[in-house]
Every structure is written in C-alpha cells, then in structure tokens.
N, C-alpha and C positions, 0 to 999 in steps of 0.2 A: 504493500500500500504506500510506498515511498513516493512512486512517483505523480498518481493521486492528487497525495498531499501536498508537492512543487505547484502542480497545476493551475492548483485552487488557490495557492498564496500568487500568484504570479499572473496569468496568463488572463484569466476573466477582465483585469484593468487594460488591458495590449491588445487586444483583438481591431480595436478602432487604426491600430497604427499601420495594418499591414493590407487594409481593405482594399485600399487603390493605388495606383502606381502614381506617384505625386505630377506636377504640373509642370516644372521644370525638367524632366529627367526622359530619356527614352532608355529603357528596357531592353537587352538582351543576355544571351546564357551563351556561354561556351564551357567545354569540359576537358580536365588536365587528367592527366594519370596522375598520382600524389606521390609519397614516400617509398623508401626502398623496402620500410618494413611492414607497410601494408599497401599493398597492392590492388588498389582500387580508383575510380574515378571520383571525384569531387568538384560540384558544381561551383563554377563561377557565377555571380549573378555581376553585371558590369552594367552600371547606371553611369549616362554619359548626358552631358546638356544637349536638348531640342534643337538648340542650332547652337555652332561653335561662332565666337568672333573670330572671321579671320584663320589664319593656319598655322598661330601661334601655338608653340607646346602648352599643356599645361601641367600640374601637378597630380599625382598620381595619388589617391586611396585605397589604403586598404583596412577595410572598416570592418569589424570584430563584432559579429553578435553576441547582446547576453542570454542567461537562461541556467546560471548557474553552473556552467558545463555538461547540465545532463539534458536542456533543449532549447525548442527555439531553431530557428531559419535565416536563410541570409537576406531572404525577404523582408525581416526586421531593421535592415537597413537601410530601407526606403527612407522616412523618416528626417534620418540624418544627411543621408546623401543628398535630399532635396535641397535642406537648409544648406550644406554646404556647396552645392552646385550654384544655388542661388547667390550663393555670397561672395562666390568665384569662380570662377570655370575651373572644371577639373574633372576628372574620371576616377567613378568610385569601384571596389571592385569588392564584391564582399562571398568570402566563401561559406560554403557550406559543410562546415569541418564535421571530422566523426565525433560524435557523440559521446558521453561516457556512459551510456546505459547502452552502449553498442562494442565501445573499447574504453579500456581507462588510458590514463597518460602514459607514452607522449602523442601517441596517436592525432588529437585534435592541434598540437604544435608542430610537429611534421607536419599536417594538413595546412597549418597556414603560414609556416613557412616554405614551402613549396609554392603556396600561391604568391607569398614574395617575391620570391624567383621567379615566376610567372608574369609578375609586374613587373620586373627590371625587365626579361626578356623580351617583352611584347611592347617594350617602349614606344617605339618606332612604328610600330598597327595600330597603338591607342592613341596614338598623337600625345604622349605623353611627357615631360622630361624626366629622364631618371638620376639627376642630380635633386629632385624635388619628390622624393616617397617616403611620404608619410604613412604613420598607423594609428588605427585609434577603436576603441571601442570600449561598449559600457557594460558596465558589471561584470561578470566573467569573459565578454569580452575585451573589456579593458587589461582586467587581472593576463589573457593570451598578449594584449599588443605589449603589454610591459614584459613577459616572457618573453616573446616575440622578438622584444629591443635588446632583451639579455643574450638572446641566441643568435643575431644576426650581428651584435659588436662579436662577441667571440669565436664565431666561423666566419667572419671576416671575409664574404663571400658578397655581401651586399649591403649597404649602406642607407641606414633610415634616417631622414632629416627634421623630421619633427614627431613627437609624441600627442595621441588625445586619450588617454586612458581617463575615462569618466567613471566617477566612485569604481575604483577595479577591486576584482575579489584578489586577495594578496595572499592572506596567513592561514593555513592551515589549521593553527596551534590555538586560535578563537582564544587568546587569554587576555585582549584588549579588555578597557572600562567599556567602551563603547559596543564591542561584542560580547560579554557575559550579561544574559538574561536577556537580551534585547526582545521583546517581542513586536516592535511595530511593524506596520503594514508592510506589504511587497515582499520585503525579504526577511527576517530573524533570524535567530542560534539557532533556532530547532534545524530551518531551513537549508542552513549554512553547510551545518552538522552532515545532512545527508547528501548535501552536495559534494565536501569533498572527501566523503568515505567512497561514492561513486567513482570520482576523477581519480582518486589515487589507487583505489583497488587495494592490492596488498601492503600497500606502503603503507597507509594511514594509519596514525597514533605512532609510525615511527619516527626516530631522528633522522631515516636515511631519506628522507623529502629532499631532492634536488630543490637548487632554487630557481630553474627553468617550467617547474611545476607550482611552485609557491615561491613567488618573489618577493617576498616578504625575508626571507631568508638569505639573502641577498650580502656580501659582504662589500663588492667591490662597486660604486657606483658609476665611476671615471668612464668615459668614454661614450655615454647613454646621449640620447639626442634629446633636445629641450624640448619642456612638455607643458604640458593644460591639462587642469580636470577642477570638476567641480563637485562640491557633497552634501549631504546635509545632515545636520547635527545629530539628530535620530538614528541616523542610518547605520550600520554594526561597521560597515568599513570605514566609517570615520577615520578612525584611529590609522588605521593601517593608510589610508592615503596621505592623509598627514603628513606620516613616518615617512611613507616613501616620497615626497616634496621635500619632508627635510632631509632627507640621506640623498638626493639627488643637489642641492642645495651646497651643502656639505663636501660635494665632490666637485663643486664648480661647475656645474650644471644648471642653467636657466632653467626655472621653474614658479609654473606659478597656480596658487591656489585659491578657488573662492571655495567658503563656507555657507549656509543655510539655513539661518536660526529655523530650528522646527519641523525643518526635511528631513522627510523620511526616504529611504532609498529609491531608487528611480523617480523619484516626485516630479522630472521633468517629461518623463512619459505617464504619467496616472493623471496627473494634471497640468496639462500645457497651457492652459490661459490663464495660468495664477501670474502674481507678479513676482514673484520667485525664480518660475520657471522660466517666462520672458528674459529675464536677466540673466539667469544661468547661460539659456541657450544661446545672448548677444552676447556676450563675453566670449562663449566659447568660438565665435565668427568673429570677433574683432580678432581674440588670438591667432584664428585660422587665416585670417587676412593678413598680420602681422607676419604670419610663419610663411605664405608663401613672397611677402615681399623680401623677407630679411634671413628665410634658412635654408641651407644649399648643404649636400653633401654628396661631393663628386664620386660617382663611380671609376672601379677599374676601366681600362683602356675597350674593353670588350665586355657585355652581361653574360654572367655566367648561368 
C-alpha cells in the first residue's frame, strides 16, 4: 500500500498541470537507448518555442521531474518549460527516467545522464549552444539535477553551466529540525521515508549511501555550476536546501536562495496564483534570464 499512499499525498493537487500542452511550446518525442547497465529506451519529451527569433543558438534544458523518485512523467514539465521558454528562448528537454518502483538507484541517474549526453550531442539539430546546458528540476527532481551536477563535474565528460534544483530531495538520513515529524501537505517524513527506502533498495539505513544518490552527503562542493532554488519554510527539505546553498556558498560557488514564510512543499504547483508563488516562480526567471546572459561553460573541442 506504499505506493497508494504517495498518490494521494501528491498527485490529486498536479493533475491541472499536465492537462494541456502550454501556449508557448511545441511538443515532440524522440527516443535514446540509455545506460550500459540497463539496457532500455527512454523517452525524451523536447519542448521547443512556436516560433524561434531568428537562427540564433539558444540555451539548452534539461528539466528533472519530481515524484519522489518512485513517479511522475516528463510531461510534468510542461509547466516549467512554458514559463521558461517564455522568459527566453531555449529548448527544454525532459526525460522520462526509470523509476524506482521499476529499479532502484542509479538506474534513474544513468537515465538522465545519458540524456545529458544526448543534449550536448544533439547541439547542432536543436539549434542549441552547448557552452549554455543547464539542469534543473523540483523535488526529486531537483535532488537528480544536483546528482546530476555531482556526476557530470567528476566524469568530466560534459559541462553544466547553471543549476535550478527547486526544494530538491537531498538527505537520506531525515535527521533535519525541519524533516522530523513534518507532517504538512504535498510531501512529509512518513512520505519521505518510503521514498527513499524505494530509490535506495538495499542501501537504505546504510552508511554506504553514495553521495550521487543522496547529495546531501556530499563532501567536496568546488567545481559545481551556480544555482537557484526556492522553498518554503514548512517544507521537510528546508533544511537540506539551505545546507546545500550554504556548502555550495562555502566552496565559492554563486548561489542563491529565496525562503517562504508558511510554504509548504511544492506550494508553487498546488497553488500558482498565491503571491508567494508568483514571486517564487519570477525570481526563478529573473535568475534564469540572469544565467543565460552571464553563465557559459565551454565544452571539449568535440561532444562526446
């Protein structure tokens, strides 16, 4: 009955978000083969602007669904891609990674980093620039893009130029103030709990947690690409986003954070016309505007 019980904390407030394909964006699929250690296809969903200005590059997304890591579609990031297509041209690209009620970790991190790779590669067909890829994504998919940023600096293989991890799921270890007892709406501990007993499978309750699985655990911050996210004070990741703005902070790493008095997790998809969430979500497009005028991070001579 675990998964049930996600459903009904989650998904009855989300259903309005996925209904129609937004107003700025045009719609298509293409399909990758993924990882070497699961050998399957994986949907791209690639949301592009209705008309391009011009035949200028733009900047490239690749936008992280949430769901806890156990669900949820890439068609959740309609939504986002809207606002940011709107805010700027640019081409979103959001996968449709494995599951963990299908595989536990790293299965859904090889799936989206491969679609990384797929974004550097395809530079050149999306009208893209690949000194400009960005990652981003909310709740557990935040918690991937910031793995995601952890495992593309140290395979050194491709180059992320700016971060959006919105409230991301970090800590395993749930021994925040802000994540013990939490019970409000969208997400909780109970929540939390069987989320990442799911994504870890055998690991969980252990020490041997990579921090590519739980970046929260994280030692070394150097080298991470400057980021945005936003949370609210309710919400069980508090703490953990914080932490991870200060330890990115800390490393000399630009970083910047807004807080929420009285938000609860996702509050800017349960409630989009609060003035909370207005705010939230122009902030996160002033920073997105800010990051494609001012963050660049040049690729090798060839995408690999």
């Amino acid at each position: 009955m675990l998964i049930p019980y996600l459903y009904t904390c989650v998904f009855p407030h989300l259903g309005h978000l996925t209904s129609t394909v937004a107003t700025f964006i045009t719609r298509f699929y293409c399909y990758y083969t993924t990882s070497p250690l699961f050998a399957h296809t994986t949907r791209l969903c690639i949301y592009t602007p209705k008309q391009r200005e011009g035949e200028n590059r733009v900047p490239g997304v690749l936008w992280i669904h949430g769901g806890g890591y156990v669900m949820g579609s890439a068609t959740m990031a309609i939504p986002y891609a809207e606002k940011l297509i709107e805010a700027e041209e640019c081409v979103v690209v959001a996968p449709d990674y494995t599951l963990s009620i299908d595989k536990p970790f790293p299965a859904s991190l090889l799936d989206n980093y491969t679609a990384l790779l797929w974004l550097n590669l395809h530079a050149d067909e999306l009208g893209i620039r690949n000194d400009q890829i960005f990652v981003g994504g909310d709740s557990a998919g935040g918690g991937l893009a910031v793995a995601l940023a952890l495992y593309a600096r140290d395979k050194d293989e491709v180059k992320i130029a700016f971060q959006m991890p919105l409230y991301p799921m970090l800590d395993d270890r749930m021994t925040s103030a802000s994540m013990k007892d939490n019970d409000a709406p969208m997400w909780n501990e109970h929540a939390n709990r069987i989320g990442w007993r799911l994504y870890l499978g055998e690991l969980f309750g252990s020490e041997q947690v990579p921090a590519y699985a739980a970046p929260a655990r994280e030692t070394n911050y150097s080298g991470l690409p400057p980021a945005f996210t936003f949370v609210g004070t309710l919400d069980p990741f508090r703490d953990e986003t914080v932490g991870y703005i200060e330890n990115l902070q800390a490393a000399g790493v630009d970083a910047e954070l807004h807080e929420y008095e009285g938000c609860y997790h996702a509050f800017d998809q349960a409630n989009p016309k609060t003035d909370k969430s207005w705010d939230a979500m122009n902030r996160l497009l002033l920073a997105f505007q800010n990051a494609v005028a001012h963050c660049y991070a040049k690729q090798y001579s060839a995408p690999l």
